[in-house]
ZAVEXVEX-997112 format. One line per 4 residues: number of its first residue (from 1); for each residue x, y, z of C-alpha. Coordinates in steps of 0.02 Angstrom, whole numbers, plus 32768, in hexadecimal, padded with zeros to 4 digits. Layout:
<recs>
NUM	X,Y,Z  ...
</recs>
This chain:
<recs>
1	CEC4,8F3B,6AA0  CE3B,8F9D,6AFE  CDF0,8FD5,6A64  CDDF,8F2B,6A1A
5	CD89,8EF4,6AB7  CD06,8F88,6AA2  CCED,8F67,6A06  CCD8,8E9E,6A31
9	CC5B,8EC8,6AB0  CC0A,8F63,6A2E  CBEC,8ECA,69BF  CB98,8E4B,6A41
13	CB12,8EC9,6A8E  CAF3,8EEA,69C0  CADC,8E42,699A  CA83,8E01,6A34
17	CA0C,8EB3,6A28  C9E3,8E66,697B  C9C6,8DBF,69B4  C947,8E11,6A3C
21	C8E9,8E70,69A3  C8EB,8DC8,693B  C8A0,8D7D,69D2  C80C,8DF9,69FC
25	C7E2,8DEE,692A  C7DD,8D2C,6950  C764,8D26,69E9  C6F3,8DB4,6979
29	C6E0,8D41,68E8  C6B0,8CC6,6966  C627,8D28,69BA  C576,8CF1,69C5
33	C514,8D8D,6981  C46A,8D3F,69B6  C4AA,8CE6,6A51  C41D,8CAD,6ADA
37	C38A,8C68,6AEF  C2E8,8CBE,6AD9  C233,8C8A,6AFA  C189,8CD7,6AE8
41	C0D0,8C95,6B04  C037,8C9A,6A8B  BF99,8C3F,6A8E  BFD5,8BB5,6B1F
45	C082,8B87,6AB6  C12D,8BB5,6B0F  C1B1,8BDD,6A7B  C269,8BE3,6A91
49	C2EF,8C2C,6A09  C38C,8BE3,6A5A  C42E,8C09,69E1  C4B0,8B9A,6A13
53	C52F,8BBE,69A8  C551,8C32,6908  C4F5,8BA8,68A2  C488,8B3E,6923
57	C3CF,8B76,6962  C36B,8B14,69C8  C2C6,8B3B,69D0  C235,8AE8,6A50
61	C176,8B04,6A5C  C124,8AC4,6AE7  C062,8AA3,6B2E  C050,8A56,6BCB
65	C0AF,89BA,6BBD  C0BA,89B5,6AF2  C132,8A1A,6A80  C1AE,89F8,69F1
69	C286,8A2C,6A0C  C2CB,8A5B,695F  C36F,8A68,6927  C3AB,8AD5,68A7
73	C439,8B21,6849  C41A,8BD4,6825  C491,8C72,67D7  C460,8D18,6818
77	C475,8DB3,67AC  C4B6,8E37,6828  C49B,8EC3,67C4  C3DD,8E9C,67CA
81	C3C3,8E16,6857  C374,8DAE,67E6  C389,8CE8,6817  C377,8C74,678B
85	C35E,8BBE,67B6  C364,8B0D,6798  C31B,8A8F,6819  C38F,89F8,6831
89	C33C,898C,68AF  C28D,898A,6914  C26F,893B,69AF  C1C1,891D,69E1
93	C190,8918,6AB3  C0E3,88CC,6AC0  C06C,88F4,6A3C  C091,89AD,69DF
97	BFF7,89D2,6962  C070,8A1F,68E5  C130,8A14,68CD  C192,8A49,6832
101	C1EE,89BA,67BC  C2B2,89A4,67AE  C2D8,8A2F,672B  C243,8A95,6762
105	C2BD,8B52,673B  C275,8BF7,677C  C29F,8CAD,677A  C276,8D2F,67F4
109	C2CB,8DBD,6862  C307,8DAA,68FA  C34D,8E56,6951  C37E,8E69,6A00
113	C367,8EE6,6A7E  C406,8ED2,6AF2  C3CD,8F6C,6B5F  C305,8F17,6B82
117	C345,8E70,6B75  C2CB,8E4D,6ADE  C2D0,8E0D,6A31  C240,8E26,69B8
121	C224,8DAC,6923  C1E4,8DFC,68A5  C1C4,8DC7,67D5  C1BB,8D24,67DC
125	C1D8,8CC1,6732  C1A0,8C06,6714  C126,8B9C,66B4  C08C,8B8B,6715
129	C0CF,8C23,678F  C01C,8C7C,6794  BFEF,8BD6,681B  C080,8BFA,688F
133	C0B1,8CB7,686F  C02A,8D05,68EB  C074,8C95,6984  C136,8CA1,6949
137	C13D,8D56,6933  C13E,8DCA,69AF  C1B2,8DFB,6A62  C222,8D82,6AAD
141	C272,8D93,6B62  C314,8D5A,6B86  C325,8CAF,6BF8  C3AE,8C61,6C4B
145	C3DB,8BB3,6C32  C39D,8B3C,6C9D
</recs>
């Protein structure tokens, strides 16, 4: 009878160990890999890269009391930090001189530096990119919500 309980309670801390593995794999897949919000200045325009989910980026550019809030859904190949994107909606705050169109898609990469608290973008893809690539590219600091 003792042995049947041992092996009862051999079976439960196997099965709940595996249901603790499943779990961690779960929360992984889950993960963010470009979670935060980053922002960088160049020539008088605040920019912030804010990915809010595995597929959702927000980004903002702001002068003085003008700027532009787009929303889009991105994939991200890990391997190579390269984010390719699609822009799903644009918001405009006061009068922006230039904001992309719904289904404006772009391509650059995006790596973080976890230990500097930095992200550079770097090769970035898109018609008309030669007009925008000088001020997107570059070092980003982390920020903290607001």
């Amino acid at each position: 009878m003792m042995m049947r309980w041992i092996a009862v309670l051999s079976l439960l801390v196997s099965f709940t160990a595996l249901g603790l593995t499943e779990d961690k794999k779960e929360d992984k897949k889950d993960e963010v890999p470009l979670k935060g919000r980053w922002v960088k200045e160049a020539d008088g325009i605040e920019i912030l890269f804010e990915f809010k989910t595995k597929t959702e980026l927000i980004l903002k550019a702001s002068a003085g009391g003008n700027g532009i809030i787009i929303t889009c859904k991105y994939t991200l190949d890990e391997k190579e930090s390269r984010v390719s994107a699609e822009v799903t909606e644009v918001k405009e705050e006061g009068e922006f001189p230039a904001k992309p169109p719904k289904g404006y898609k772009f391509k650059c990469v995006f790596k973080l530096d976890k230990e500097k608290k930095t992200a550079k973008l770097s090769d970035y893809e898109a018609e008309n990119a030669d007009e925008v690539k000088p001020i997107l590219e570059g070092e980003y600091k982390a920020k903290k919500a607001d």
